[in-house]
C-alpha positions in Angstrom: 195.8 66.8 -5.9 197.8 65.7 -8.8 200.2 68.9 -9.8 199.9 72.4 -10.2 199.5 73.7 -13.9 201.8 76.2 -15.7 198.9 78.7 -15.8 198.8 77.8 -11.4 195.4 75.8 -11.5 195.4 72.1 -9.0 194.9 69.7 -11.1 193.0 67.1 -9.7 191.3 63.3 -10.1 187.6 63.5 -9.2 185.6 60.4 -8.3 182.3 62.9 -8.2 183.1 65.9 -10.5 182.1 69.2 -8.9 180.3 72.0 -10.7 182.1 74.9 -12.0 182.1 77.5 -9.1 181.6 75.0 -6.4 184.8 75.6 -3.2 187.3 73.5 -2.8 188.4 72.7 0.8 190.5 70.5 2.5 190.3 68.1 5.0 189.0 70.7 8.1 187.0 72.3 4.9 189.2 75.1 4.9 188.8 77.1 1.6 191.7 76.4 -0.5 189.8 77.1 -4.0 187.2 77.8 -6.4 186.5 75.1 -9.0 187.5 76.7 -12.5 186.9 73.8 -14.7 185.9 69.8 -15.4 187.4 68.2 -17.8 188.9 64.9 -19.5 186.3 61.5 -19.6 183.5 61.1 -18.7 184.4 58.0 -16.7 187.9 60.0 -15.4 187.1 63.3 -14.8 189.8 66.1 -14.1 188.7 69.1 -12.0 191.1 72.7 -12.4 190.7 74.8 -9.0 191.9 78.4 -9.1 193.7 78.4 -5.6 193.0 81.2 -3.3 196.3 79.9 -0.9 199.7 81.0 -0.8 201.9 77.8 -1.9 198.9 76.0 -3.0 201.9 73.1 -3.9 201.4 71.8 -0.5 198.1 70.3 -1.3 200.3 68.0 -3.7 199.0 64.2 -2.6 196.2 65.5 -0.6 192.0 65.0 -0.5 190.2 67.8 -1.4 186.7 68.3 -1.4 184.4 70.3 -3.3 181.3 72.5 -1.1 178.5 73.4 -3.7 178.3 76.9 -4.3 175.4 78.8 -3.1 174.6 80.6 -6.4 171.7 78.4 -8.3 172.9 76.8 -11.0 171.7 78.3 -14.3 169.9 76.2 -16.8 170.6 76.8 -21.1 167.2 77.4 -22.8 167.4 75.8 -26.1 164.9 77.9 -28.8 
């Protein structure tokens, strides 16, 4: 995790961006948050977790890792 936002979203670098929704655990897949948004480039994505931890700051310079969510994703039907 990179730093924690003023609005108190992790910010974080993602090598394989998560969906929107999707947990975020740490290392012994612990639930630390829920994925709130992907953004930045393409080729550098940034992911926003809404923490669900009291001092989520002590994830600052750690690996987390996103667990898909279990709700199916839903698809944008263009008329």
């Amino acid at each position: 995790m990179l730093h924690i936002s003023s609005s108190g979203n992790m910010i974080l670098k993602a090598e394989n961006p998560p969906r929107i929704g999707d947990q975020a655990t740490d290392e012994n897949f612990k639930k630390v948050g829920i994925v709130f948004d992907v953004f930045g480039p393409v080729s550098y994505p940034y992911v926003a977790v809404r923490p669900n931890v009291e001092e989520p700051n002590r994830f600052i310079e750690r690996m987390l890792y996103a667990i898909p969510s279990s709700q199916p994703r839903k698809e944008k039907i263009r008329r």
